[in-house]
C-alpha positions in Angstrom: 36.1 168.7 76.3 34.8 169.6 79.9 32.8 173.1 79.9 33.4 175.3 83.2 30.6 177.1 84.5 32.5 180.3 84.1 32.2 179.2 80.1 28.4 179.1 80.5 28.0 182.1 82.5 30.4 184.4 80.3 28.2 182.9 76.7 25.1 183.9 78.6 26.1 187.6 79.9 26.9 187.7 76.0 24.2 186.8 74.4 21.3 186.6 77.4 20.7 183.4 76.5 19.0 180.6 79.1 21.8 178.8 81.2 20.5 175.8 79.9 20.7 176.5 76.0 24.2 177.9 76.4 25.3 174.7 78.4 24.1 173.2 75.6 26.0 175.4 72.9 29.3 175.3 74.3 30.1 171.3 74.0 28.0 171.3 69.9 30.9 174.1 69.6 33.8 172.2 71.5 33.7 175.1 73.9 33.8 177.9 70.9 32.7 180.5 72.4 32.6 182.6 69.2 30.8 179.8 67.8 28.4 178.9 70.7 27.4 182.6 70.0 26.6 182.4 66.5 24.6 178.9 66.9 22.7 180.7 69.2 21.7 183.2 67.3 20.8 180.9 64.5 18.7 178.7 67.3 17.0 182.3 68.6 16.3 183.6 65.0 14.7 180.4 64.4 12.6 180.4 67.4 11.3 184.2 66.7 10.3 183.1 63.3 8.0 180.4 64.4 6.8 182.9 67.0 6.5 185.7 64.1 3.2 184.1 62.6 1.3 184.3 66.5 -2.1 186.4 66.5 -1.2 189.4 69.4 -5.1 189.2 70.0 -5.2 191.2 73.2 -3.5 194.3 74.7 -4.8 197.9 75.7 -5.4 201.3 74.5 -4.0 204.3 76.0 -4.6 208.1 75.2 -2.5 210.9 76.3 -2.4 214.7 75.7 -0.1 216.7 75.6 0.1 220.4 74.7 -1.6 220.9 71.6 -1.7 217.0 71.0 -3.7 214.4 71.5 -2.2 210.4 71.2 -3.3 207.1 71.1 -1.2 204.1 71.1 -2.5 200.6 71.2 0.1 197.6 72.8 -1.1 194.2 71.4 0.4 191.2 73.7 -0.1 187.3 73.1 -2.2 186.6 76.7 -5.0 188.4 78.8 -2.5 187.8 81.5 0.0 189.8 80.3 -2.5 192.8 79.1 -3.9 192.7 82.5 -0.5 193.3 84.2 -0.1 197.3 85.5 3.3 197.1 84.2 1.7 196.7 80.9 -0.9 199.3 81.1 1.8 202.0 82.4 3.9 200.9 79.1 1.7 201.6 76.8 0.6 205.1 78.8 4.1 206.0 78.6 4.2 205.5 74.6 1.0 207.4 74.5 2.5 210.4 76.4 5.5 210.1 74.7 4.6 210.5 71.2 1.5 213.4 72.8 4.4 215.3 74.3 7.3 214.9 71.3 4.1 215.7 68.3 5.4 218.0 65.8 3.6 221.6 66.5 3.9 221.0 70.4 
């Protein structure tokens, strides 16, 4: 069975799967879409349970007050690279002021 591309790219707006694992799903599946779906969930669960046992060693600290409250959130991340990132740093500020800001009493 030939797949289309518009096969591949409606299986990965469903399931944000890589283009090239849902090219891959669709013809194990004989273009199933419903199927192509459910083996890559099986393939993704699978993947985040060999990831599941990795040490987050690195990540950041961030403190926040709000009024009356005071927060600290740590972010743990796999890489230096990643903990380095601003992007990073402002998300775990955000959780910080978030949970300073919503603390019971405030």
């Amino acid at each position: 069975m030939a797949i289309t591309a518009a096969q591949v790219k409606a299986l990965r707006e469903a399931t944000g799967a890589g283009m090239m694992d849902c090219k891959r799903a669709l013809p194990e599946t004989d273009g199933d879409a419903e199927a192509a779906r459910n083996l890559l969930r099986k393939k993704g669960a699978a993947a985040a349970e060999k990831k599941a046992g990795r040490a987050a060693a690195e990540g950041v600290i961030a403190v926040a007050h709000g009024s009356g409250a005071v927060a600290i959130a740590e972010v743990n991340c796999e890489t230096d690279f990643v903990s380095r990132r601003e992007d990073f740093r402002e998300y775990a500020a955000s959780i910080a002021q978030t949970v300073a800001d919503g603390a019971p009493g405030t």
